[in-house]
C-alpha positions in Angstrom: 9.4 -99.5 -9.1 7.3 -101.0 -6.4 4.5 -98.6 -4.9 3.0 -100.2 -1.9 0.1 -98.6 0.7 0.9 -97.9 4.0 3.2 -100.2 5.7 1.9 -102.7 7.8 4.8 -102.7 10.2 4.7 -98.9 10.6 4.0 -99.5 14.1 7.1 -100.6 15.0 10.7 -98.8 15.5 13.7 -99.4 13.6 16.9 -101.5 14.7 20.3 -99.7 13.6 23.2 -100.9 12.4 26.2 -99.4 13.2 28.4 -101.0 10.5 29.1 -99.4 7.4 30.0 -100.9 4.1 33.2 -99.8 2.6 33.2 -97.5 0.2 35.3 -99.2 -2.7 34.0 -102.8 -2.7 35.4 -105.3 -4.8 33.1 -106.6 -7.9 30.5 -109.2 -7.9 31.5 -112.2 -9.3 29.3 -112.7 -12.8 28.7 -115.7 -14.6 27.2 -115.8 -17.5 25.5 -119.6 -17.4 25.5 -119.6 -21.4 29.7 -119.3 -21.7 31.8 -122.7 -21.9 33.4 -121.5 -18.7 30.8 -121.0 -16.5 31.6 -123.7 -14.7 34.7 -122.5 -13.4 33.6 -119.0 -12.5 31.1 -121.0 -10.9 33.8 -122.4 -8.5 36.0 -119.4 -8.0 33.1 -117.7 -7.0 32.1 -120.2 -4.5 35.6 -120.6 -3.2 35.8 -116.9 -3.0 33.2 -115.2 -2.0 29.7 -117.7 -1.6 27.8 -115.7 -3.5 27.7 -114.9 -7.4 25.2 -113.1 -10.0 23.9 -114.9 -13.3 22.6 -114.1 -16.2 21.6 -115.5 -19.2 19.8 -117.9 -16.5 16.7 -118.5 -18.9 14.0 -118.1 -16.1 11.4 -115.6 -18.5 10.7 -112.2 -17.7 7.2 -113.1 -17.7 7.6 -115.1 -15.2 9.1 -112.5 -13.3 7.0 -109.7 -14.0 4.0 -111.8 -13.3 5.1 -112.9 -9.7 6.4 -110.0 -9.1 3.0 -108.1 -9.5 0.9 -110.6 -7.5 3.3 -110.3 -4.6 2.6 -106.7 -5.0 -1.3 -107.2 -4.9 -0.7 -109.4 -1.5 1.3 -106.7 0.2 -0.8 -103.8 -0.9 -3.5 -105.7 1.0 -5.0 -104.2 4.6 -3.5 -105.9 7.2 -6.0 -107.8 8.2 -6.0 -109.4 4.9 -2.6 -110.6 5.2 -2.5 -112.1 8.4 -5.8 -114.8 6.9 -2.9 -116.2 6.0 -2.1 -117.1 9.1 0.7 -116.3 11.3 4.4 -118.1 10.3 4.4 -121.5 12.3 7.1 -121.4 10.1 4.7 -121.0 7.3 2.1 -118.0 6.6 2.3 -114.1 6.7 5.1 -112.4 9.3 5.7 -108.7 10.0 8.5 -107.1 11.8 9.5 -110.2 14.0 11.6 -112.8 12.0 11.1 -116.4 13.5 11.3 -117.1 17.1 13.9 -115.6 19.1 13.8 -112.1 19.2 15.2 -111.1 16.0 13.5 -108.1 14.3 13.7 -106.4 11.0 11.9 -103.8 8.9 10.5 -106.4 6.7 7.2 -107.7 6.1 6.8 -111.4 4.0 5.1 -114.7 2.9 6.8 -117.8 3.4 5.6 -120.7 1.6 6.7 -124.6 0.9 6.9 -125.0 -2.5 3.9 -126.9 -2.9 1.9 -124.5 -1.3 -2.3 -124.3 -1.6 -2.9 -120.9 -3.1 -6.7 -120.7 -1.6 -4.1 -120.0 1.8 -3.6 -116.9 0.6 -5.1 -113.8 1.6 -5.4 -112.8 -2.2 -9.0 -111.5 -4.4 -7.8 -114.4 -7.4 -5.7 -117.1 -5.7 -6.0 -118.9 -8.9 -3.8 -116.1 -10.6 -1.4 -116.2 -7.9 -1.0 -120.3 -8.0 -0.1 -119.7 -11.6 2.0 -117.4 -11.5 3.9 -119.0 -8.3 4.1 -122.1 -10.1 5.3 -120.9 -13.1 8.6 -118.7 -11.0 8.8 -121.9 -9.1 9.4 -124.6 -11.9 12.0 -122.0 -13.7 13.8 -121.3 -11.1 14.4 -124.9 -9.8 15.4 -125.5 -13.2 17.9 -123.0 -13.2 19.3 -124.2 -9.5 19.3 -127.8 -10.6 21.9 -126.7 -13.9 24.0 -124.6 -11.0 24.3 -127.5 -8.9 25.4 -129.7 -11.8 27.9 -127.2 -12.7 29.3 -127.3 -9.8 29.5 -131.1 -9.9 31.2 -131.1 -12.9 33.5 -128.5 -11.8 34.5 -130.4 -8.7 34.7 -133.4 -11.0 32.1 -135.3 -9.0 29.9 -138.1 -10.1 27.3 -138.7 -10.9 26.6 -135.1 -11.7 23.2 -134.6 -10.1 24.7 -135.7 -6.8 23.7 -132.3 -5.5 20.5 -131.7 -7.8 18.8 -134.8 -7.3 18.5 -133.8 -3.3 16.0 -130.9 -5.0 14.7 -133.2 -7.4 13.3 -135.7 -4.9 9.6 -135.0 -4.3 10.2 -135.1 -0.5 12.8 -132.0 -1.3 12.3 -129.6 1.7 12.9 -126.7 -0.2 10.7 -123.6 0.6 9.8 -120.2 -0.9 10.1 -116.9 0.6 8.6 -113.5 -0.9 10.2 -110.3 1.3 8.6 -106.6 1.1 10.8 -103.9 2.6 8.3 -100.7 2.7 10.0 -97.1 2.8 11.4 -96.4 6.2 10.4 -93.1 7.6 13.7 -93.3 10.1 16.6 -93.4 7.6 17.5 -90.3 7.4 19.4 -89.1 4.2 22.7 -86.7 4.9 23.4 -83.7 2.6 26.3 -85.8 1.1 24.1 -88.7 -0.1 24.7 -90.9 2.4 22.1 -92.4 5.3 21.5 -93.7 8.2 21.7 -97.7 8.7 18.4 -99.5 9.3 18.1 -103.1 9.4 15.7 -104.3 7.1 16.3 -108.0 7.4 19.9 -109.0 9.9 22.5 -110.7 9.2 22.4 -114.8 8.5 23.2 -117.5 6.1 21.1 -119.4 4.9 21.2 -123.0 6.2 20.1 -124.7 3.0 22.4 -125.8 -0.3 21.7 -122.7 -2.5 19.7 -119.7 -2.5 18.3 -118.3 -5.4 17.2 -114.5 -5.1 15.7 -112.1 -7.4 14.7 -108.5 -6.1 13.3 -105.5 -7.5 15.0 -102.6 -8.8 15.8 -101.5 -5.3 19.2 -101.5 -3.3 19.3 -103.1 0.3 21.2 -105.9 0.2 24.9 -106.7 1.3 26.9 -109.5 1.9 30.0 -110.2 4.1 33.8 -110.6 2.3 35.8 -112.9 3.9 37.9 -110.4 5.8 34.4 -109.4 7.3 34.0 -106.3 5.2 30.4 -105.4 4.0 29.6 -104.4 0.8 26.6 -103.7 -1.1 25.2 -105.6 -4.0 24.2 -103.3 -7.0 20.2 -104.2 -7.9 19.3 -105.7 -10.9 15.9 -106.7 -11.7 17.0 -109.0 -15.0 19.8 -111.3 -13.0 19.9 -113.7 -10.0 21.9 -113.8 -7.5 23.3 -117.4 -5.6 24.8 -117.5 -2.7 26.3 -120.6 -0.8 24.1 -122.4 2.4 25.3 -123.4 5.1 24.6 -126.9 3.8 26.8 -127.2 0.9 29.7 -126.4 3.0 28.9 -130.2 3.7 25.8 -130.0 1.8 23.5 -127.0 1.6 24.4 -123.8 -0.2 26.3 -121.4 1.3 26.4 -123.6 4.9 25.1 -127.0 3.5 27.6 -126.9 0.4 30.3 -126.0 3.5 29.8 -129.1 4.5 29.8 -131.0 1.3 32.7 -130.0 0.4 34.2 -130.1 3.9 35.1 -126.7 4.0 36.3 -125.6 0.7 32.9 -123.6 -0.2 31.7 -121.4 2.8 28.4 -120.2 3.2 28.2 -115.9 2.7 26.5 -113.8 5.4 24.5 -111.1 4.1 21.8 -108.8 5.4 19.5 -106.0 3.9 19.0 -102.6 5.2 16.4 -100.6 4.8 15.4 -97.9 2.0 13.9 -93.9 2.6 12.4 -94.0 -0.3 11.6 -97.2 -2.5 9.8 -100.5 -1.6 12.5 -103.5 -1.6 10.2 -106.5 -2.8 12.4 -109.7 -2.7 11.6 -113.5 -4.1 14.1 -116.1 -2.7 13.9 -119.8 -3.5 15.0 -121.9 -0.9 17.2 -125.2 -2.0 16.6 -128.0 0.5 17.2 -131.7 0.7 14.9 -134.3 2.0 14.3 -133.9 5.9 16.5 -137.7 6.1 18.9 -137.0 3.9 22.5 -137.3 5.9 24.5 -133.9 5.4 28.5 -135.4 5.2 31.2 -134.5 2.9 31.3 -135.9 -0.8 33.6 -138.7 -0.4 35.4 -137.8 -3.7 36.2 -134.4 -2.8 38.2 -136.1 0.8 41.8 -136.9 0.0 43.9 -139.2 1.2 43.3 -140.0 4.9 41.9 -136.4 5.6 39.1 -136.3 8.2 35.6 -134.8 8.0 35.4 -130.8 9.8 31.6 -132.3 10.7 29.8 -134.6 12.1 27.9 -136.7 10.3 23.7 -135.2 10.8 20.5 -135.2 8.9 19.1 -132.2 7.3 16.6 -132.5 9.7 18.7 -132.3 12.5 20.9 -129.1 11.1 16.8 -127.2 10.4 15.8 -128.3 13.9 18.7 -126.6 15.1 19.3 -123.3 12.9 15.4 -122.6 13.4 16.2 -122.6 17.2 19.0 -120.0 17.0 19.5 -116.4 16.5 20.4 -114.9 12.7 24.0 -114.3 13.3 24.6 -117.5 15.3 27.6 -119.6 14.1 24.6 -122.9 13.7 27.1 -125.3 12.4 29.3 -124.9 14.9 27.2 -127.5 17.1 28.1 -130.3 14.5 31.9 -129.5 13.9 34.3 -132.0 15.2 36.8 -131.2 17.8 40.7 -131.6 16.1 43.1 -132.3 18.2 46.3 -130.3 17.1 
């Protein structure tokens, strides 16, 4: 378990959320990534639900454990420590305010690019950290890169690394988040086990191809069915968990792979609420294309003489505008095409 010192966002008051999750959700979809048939569950789960948990992923524990307790380190800092990281223009230390335009949260975090200079951290041995960022980051792009080619293959498109060579590419605008949610005083537990709703972090999708997270032993997170049910994601501290961007609906994960595959794959809302009585510590890698690369549908997944749902727009373009919205805006909504029925 996470122990961190006295929040830094203690000053601030909670956000509520007045939807509950239902009480017999449906189960996660699990793929084990060393089975034959990964691939497929792979699929189904995208189809299904945008979001899936692996295991057998081969990131090390080590690698884990060792991020996992310099994040610590940085959040246990004072304040005024933290924020010598400067504030996030995206980039740097945030608390309490996520991005520009009024959203809030009970969350404090770090976001990084993935070639960030560790001496930017507020930290007593950046050297340590660097290391141990590098070493999560190069594992877990590994990992990502075998998903996306998995799902190539099991939308029989080629070449295969259509989808993992937008990561590969060293102008790859892929970024790296790490998320603390301390204890929050406000939610209140009932006699019956149950608790008030707190937002820790609202709801969104993520606007890039896939997003690889990996959290601490501590519940929080849910994620929206279909039907627009919410149901709670089980913590586990040994698996990662994908979910679709709004990209690879044409291209990104659970939006951008929406796009790629023109609507087959949609990208999974989710949100994380906030815990009485554990720190919720969070690592999230952040798959994104080069700021050029045009977001369309994969011409062999188009049949016949059926029409693009999108416009044709860079990735730049699509970040430009889901920066400039709210969390639960619909963002690719602006490039849809109008159908005439």
């Amino acid at each position: 378990m996470v122990i961190l010192s006295k929040p830094a966002i203690e000053q601030f008051g909670c956000i509520r959320n007045k939807q509950a999750a239902t009480l017999f959700p449906p189960l996660i979809p699990l793929v084990d990534l060393s089975k034959p048939d990964s691939r497929q569950q792979i699929i189904k789960a995208c189809e299904e639900f945008g979001f899936f948990k692996v295991i057998n992923h081969g990131v090390p524990m080590d690698f884990i454990s060792r991020l996992e307790s310099e994040a610590t380190k940085f959040f246990s800092l004072p304040l005024s420590e933290k924020e010598k990281t400067g504030q996030p223009q995206p980039y740097g230390y945030g608390n309490k305010r996520i991005g520009p335009n009024g959203d809030v949260g009970w969350v404090e975090y770090l976001l990084l690019t993935t070639n960030q200079d560790p001496n930017l951290l507020g930290t007593e041995n950046p050297e340590s950290f660097r290391i141990a960022l590098d070493n999560y980051m190069a594992a877990v792009k590994k990992m990502a890169c075998e998903i996306l080619e998995m799902i190539a293959d099991g939308l029989k498109v080629q070449p295969r690394n259509v989808l993992s060579k937008l990561m590969m590419d060293e102008q790859s605008d892929s970024v790296f988040r790490l998320n603390h949610y301390p204890p929050c005083p406000e939610v209140v537990q009932s006699l019956n086990g149950t608790s008030s709703n707190v937002i820790g972090f609202g709801e969104h999708t993520d606007p890039q191809i896939i997003s690889v997270l990996r959290s601490n032993n501590t519940s929080g997170l849910q994620i929206s069915l279909r039907d627009g049910t919410w149901i709670s994601v089980p913590p586990d501290q040994y698996s990662f968990f994908i979910n679709v961007g709004d990209s690879l609906q044409p291209l990104s994960f659970w939006r951008v792979l929406q796009v790629m595959t023109n609507g087959r794959f949609k990208s999974v809302k989710h949100r994380v609420l906030a815990n009485s009585v554990k720190s919720r510590l969070s690592m999230i890698y952040f798959c994104g294309p080069p700021l050029s690369e045009k977001i369309a549908p994969l011409p062999s997944l188009m049949r016949g003489d059926q029409q693009s749902l999108y416009k044709e727009f860079t990735w730049f373009e699509y970040k430009k505008s889901a920066y400039s919205s709210r969390l639960a805006d619909n963002r690719l909504m602006h490039f849809e095409k109008i159908v005439a029925s």
